[in-house]
Steps between C-alpha positions, in 0.01 A plus 500: 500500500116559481315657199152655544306185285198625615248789307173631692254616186279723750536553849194326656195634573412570863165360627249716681591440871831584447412904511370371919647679745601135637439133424519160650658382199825570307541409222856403266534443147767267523638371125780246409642225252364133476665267247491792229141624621414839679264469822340803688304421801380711728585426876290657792603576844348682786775774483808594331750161516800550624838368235480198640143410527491644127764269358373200740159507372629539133712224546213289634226603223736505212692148639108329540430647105871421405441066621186535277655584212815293523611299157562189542900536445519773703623364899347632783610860629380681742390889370818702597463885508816673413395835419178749540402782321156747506407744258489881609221660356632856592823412356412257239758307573568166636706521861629192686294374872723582789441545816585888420244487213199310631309803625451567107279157480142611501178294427528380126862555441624332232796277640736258276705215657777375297651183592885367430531416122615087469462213255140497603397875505542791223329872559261490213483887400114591465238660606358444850113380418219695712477381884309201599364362854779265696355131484474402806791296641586251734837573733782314413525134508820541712226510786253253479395589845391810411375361163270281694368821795428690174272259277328465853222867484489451859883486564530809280229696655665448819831562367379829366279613794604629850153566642232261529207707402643463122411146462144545449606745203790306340331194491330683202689632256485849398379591121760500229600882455445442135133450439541439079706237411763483668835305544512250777590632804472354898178485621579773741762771519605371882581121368669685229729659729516211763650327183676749459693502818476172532706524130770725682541263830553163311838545394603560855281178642667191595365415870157516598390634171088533614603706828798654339273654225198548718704766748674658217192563325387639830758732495507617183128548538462707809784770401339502134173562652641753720707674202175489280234615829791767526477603142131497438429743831850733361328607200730824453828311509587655800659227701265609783111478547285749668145459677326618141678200331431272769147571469459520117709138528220389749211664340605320112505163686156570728748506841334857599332430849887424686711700269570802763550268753714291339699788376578622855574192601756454246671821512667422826697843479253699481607709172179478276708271257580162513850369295525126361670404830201601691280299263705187546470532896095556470466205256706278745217611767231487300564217230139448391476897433780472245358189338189659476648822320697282286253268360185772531781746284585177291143411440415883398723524204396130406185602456566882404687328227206240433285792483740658269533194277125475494423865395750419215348242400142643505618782296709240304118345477362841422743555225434160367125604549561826283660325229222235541302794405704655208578162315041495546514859367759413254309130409189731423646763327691229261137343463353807393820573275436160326180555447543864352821310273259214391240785409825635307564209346203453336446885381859460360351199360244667317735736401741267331151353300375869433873537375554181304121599376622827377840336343216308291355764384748660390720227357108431315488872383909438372391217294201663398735847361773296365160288245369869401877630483508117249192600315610902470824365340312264297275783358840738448611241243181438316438797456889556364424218215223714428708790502731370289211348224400863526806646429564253218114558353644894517797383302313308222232827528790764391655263242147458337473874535825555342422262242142702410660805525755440221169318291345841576796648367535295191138564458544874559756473238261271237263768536743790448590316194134438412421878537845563287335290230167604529614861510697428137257283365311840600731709316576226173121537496495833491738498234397216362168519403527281238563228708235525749348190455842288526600719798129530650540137509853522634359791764209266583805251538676766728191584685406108573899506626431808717172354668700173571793669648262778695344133600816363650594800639183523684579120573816542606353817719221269679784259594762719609208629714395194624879419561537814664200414728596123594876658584273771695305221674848292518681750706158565719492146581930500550416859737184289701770179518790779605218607783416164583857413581556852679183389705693175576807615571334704761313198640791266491699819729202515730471104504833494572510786753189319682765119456771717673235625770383220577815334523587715780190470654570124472834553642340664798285291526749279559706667698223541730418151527845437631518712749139401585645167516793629686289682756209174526892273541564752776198488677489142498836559665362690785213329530720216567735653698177646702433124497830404658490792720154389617631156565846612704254732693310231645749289570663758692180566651438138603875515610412854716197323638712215608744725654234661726320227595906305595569852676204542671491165626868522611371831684252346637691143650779801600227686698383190663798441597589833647139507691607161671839618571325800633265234684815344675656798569250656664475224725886471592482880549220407779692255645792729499328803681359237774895377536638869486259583805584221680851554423436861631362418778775259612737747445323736684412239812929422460575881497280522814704219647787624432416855644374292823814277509701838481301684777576201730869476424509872563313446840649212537846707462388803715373274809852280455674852563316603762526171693917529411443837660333336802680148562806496730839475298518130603257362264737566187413145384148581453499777374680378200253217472211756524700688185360173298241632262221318510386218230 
């Protein structure tokens, strides 16, 4: 019973070449279990593997990575396939590999291989990590043999060459596809697939394991070259190539001065079109033409791709380059921004001291109110004690008054009583006449009494006035003290009112030293987070710089690389036209022979009949040796 342990996070992102009409190369994303790890390689071929290639060379690349990683109390088991699966992207779905369902693997499918659970192996379920290059791998160590022809270069050039005009070429290995970093991969993409094969033979090797492997990687190599030769010049799909194909095909791989020719001599049956059958007899007359179509067409995309991978990367360099230039722009702009915030800072410096000045001032002019405010209130009561020695000099003032107005009265009354006497000493005087001298005496008596008591009256008078005019000047003095306490009452309200004003001013004063404070704190912030910015810009910008300069020089050791390939491929591609011509002009010279030899045989044939014709019946004998065709 298997359960889908396996989760794909985002289907994988096709690379550039993979929009090409056709390519050399195709590529699997092949995933599966390791001792509780997920591994995703990528395995190239030259065309779509069949099942069994596909699980072979899984077995093979996952077996090599599986002996790697090995613990130590794990025995030795060989990597055992027991189920496939790829992931439709139409259907979003995963769908088992048959034989039924392998046309549905195209370049970078996602495949999953799930081996038999046991004590030593558990499906782990998580997700499948991005795709990686294959390491390279030896074949299996069940065949040494071929272990041995492979480490040789020379062995495996030959193993995975049928023409000789390739050995000047594969003795130098063709650029790595991937000119930034890149995983490791075989020095060229023909060793990769002579491992490859050699990978799918060695199970099957037990006698003669060198020769064994060296004719079935012959095999395998002429009908893929003839499958992928086929391919390239089908471009529609078609299953049949026309003379516009055939010279596009020839014309993309610089084959354009024998392309007719070689056309007619390949359609045999005269129908314009030629079908893979038709191919495979023309390549079997002309082997160096399809080796030259294969590598020329193999060579193209290698270095279409290079190309390719090389315009990335100088765009990649370009867009390095560009934000080379924006973390510059952005390095300046955060210098100027620091300087403007340190020109910030120190105006909001000024501020807070023009604000903390101010605060001075006005906690000064606070101190200042609340001493005149001390002095107003100190005046207020002094000139309440005087108020109230006023009032009591006002008090003492009436009581005197009272006290000389009841003199005056008892004065007024002594004089009434004076005048009473005086007016009947008048009147006994009158009427006694006789006693004028006793009673003149007693009048002068009277009259001395009247003259004192007009005296204190007049007395009495002067002080009630000057009473009356010390009360006067009393309650003027108590009125002027009543004023001068009215006046500062007022002044202590208006010292007071000026305390509470400049208390507020104090308070915003204060208030405005915080937030000047507050806004000098945040500029200081910015101004160090300008700082900090200014600091992570050039680092990135030493970090850009480094990038280019690491890009550009891996463009540049890429493009050296690609000019020598170009170098060496030129020169096999001269070597090839001067076989192709001679191996034209062989088959021509045979073709010619064989015309001749048919000519004679039909001579040959016509003069045997007419010498039948002509010989007696007796010479039956030779005439059936004559009926020998000749050598």
């Amino acid at each position: 019973k298997l359960q889908f342990l396996y989760l794909i996070a985002a289907c994988p992102l096709r690379p550039l070449l993979h929009a090409s009409p056709a390519r050399m190369v195709f590529t699997v994303l092949a995933a599966a279990d390791l001792f509780g790890a997920k591994l995703n390689y990528e395995l190239d071929f030259l065309t779509r593997p069949g099942l069994q290639q596909l699980r072979d060379h899984i077995a093979h690349v996952f077996g090599a990575e599986a002996a790697l990683r090995r613990p130590a109390d794990v025995p030795a088991e060989p990597f055992a396939i027991y189920r496939l699966q790829l992931y439709d992207e139409q259907g979003e779905c995963w769908v088992d590999v048959t034989r039924a369902t392998i046309v549905q693997l195209l370049d970078y499918t996602q495949v999953y291989c799930f081996q038999r659970e046991g004590p030593y192996h558990k499906e782990v379920q998580s997700k499948i990590p991005p795709p990686v290059k294959a390491p390279c791998t030896a074949p299996s160590p069940a065949s040494p043999s071929a272990l041995a022809a492979l480490a040789n270069p020379a062995a495996l050039a030959a193993a995975a060459s049928m023409s000789p005009l390739r050995d000047s070429l594969s003795a130098s290995p063709c650029p790595n596809p991937t000119p930034i970093p890149a995983q490791p991969v075989c020095a060229s993409p023909l060793a990769a697939h002579a491992v490859h094969m050699a990978a799918a033979a060695a199970p099957s090797v037990s006698y003669g394991a060198a020769e064994h492997l060296a004719a079935l990687t012959a095999e395998a190599e002429f009908e893929d070259k003839l499958r992928c030769v086929f391919d390239e010049i089908d471009v529609g799909r078609r299953g049949r190539v026309d003379r516009e194909d055939w010279r596009a095909a020839f014309g993309r791989v610089e084959l354009e001065h024998c392309q007719d020719s070689l056309f007619t001599k390949a359609d045999v049956h005269r129908v314009g079109t030629l079908a893979l059958t038709d191919l495979s007899s023309f390549a079997r007359l002309y082997p160096t033409v399809l080796d030259s179509l294969y590598y020329r067409h193999r060579d193209y995309w290698l270095m279409k791709k290079q190309t390719e991978a090389i315009e990335v990367a100088e765009q990649a360099v370009e867009v390095v380059k560009a934000s080379e230039a924006e973390a510059q722009a952005s390095l300046r702009q955060a210098t100027e921004d620091s300087i403007a915030q340190e020109s910030a800072v120190r105006q909001q410096e000024v501020a807070v001291e023009a604000a903390r000045g101010r605060e001075r001032d006005a906690l000064a002019l606070v101190h200042a109110t609340a001493q005149e405010t001390e002095r107003c209130k100190s005046r207020i009561d002094a000139d309440g004690v005087d108020l109230l020695a006023c009032k009591d000099r006002v008090v003492r003032a009436e009581t005197d008054i009272a006290a000389a107005r009841s003199d005056i009265e008892v004065t007024a009354v002594k004089q009434r009583a004076a005048q009473d006497d005086r007016t009947a000493a008048a009147e006994r005087l009158e009427e006694l006449l006789r006693l004028v001298d006793h009673q003149r005496h007693a009048l002068e008596e009277a009259e001395a009494r009247e003259a004192a008591a007009r005296q204190e009256h007049a007395d009495i008078t002067a002080a009630f006035a000057a009473k009356n005019a010390a009360r006067e000047e009393t309650e003027a003095q108590m009125q002027l003290c009543k004023d001068r306490m009215t006046v500062s009452e007022e002044q202590l309200l208006q010292a007071q009112e000026r305390q509470r004003a400049h208390q507020i001013d104090h308070h915003t004063a204060c208030q405005h030293t915080a937030t000047a404070v507050l806004e000098k704190d945040a500029a200081v912030r910015v101004h160090q987070a300008l700082v900090d910015s200014l600091q992570q810009g050039k680092a990135a910008l030493d970090a850009a710089t480094m990038s280019v300069e690491a890009q550009t020089r891996a463009a540049h050791s890429v493009r050296a690389e690609l000019v020598s390939f170009e170098a060496a491929s030129r020169a096999a591609r001269a070597q090839e036209q001067t076989l192709i011509e001679q191996e034209l002009r062989l088959r021509e010279a045979r073709d010619a022979l064989d015309q001749e030899e048919a000519r004679l045989r039909s001579d040959h044939r016509n003069f045997n009949t007419s010498t039948r014709a002509a010989l007696p019946s007796p010479l039956h004998a030779l005439h059936s040796l004559s009926a020998t065709p000749l050598p």
